[in-house]
C-alpha positions in Angstrom: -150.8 47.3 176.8 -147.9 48.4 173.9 -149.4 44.8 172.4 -152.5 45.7 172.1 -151.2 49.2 170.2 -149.1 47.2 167.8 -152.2 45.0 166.4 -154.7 47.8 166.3 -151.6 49.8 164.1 -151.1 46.5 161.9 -154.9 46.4 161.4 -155.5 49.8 160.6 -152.7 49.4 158.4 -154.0 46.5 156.8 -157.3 48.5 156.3 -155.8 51.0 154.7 -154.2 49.1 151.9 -157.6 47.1 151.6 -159.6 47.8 148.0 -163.0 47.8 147.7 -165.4 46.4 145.3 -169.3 47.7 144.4 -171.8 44.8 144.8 -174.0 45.4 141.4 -175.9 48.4 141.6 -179.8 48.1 143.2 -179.0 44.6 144.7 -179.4 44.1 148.6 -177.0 41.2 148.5 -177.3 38.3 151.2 -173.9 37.7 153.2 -174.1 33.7 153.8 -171.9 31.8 157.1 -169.9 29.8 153.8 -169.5 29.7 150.4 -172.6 28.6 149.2 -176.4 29.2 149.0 -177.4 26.9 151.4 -175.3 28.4 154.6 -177.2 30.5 157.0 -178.0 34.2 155.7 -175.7 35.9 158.4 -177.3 40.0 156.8 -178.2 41.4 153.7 -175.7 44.3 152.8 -178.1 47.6 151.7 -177.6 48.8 148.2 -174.7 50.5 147.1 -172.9 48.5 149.6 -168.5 47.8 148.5 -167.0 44.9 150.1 -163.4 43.9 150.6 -162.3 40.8 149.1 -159.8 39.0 152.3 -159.7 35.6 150.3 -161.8 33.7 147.5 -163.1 29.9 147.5 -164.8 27.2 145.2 -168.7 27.0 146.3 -172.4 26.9 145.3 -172.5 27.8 141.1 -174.6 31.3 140.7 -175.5 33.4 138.4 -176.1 37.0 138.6 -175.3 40.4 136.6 -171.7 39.6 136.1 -172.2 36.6 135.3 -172.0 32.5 136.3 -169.9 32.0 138.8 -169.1 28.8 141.5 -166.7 31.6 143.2 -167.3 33.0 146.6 -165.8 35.9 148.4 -165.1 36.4 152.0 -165.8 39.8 153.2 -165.6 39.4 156.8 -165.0 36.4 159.7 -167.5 33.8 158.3 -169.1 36.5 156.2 -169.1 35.4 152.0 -171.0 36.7 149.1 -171.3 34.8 145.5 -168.8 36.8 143.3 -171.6 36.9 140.6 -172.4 39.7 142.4 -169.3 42.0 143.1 -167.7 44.0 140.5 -164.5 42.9 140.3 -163.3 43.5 136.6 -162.7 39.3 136.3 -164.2 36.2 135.9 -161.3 34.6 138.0 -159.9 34.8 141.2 -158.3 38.5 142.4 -157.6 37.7 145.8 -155.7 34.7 147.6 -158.0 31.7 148.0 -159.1 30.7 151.7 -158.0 28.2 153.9 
């Protein structure tokens, strides 16, 4: 029982700390099962939608309002979205890369 305290404090914790990013204003943006286009569409995030960014990985090239991009970032457990399409403030990497 205490274990099961300690991890939901580290991950609230975790959450905390997390930041944020806006997805490009009037997109609904399609969450994929990998990095790339031709994974299964897991849901489309509404608009206004922020993200966190856990890690980043090399995957399908796309281009979108910020721009051409073969990055993908990973949002959730099997969850990514093309970084073409989340405000980030750079054209590289910001977060650890997966895997």
């Amino acid at each position: 029982m205490s274990t099961d305290r300690a991890e939901g404090t580290a991950a609230e914790a975790t959450a905390e700390s997390l930041r944020y990013y806006s997805v490009a204003p009037g997109v609904r943006l399609n969450v994929r099962s990998g990095p790339g286009t031709s994974y299964n569409l897991v849901r489309v995030l509404p608009e206004g939608a922020k993200v966190p960014i856990f890690c980043q990985t090399p995957g399908t090239t796309v281009t979108g309002p910020y721009g051409t991009t073969n990055i993908w970032d990973n949002i959730n457990n099997g969850e990514y979205v093309s970084d073409a399409y989340v405000q980030t403030g750079s054209d590289g990497y910001i977060a650890p890369r997966c895997g």
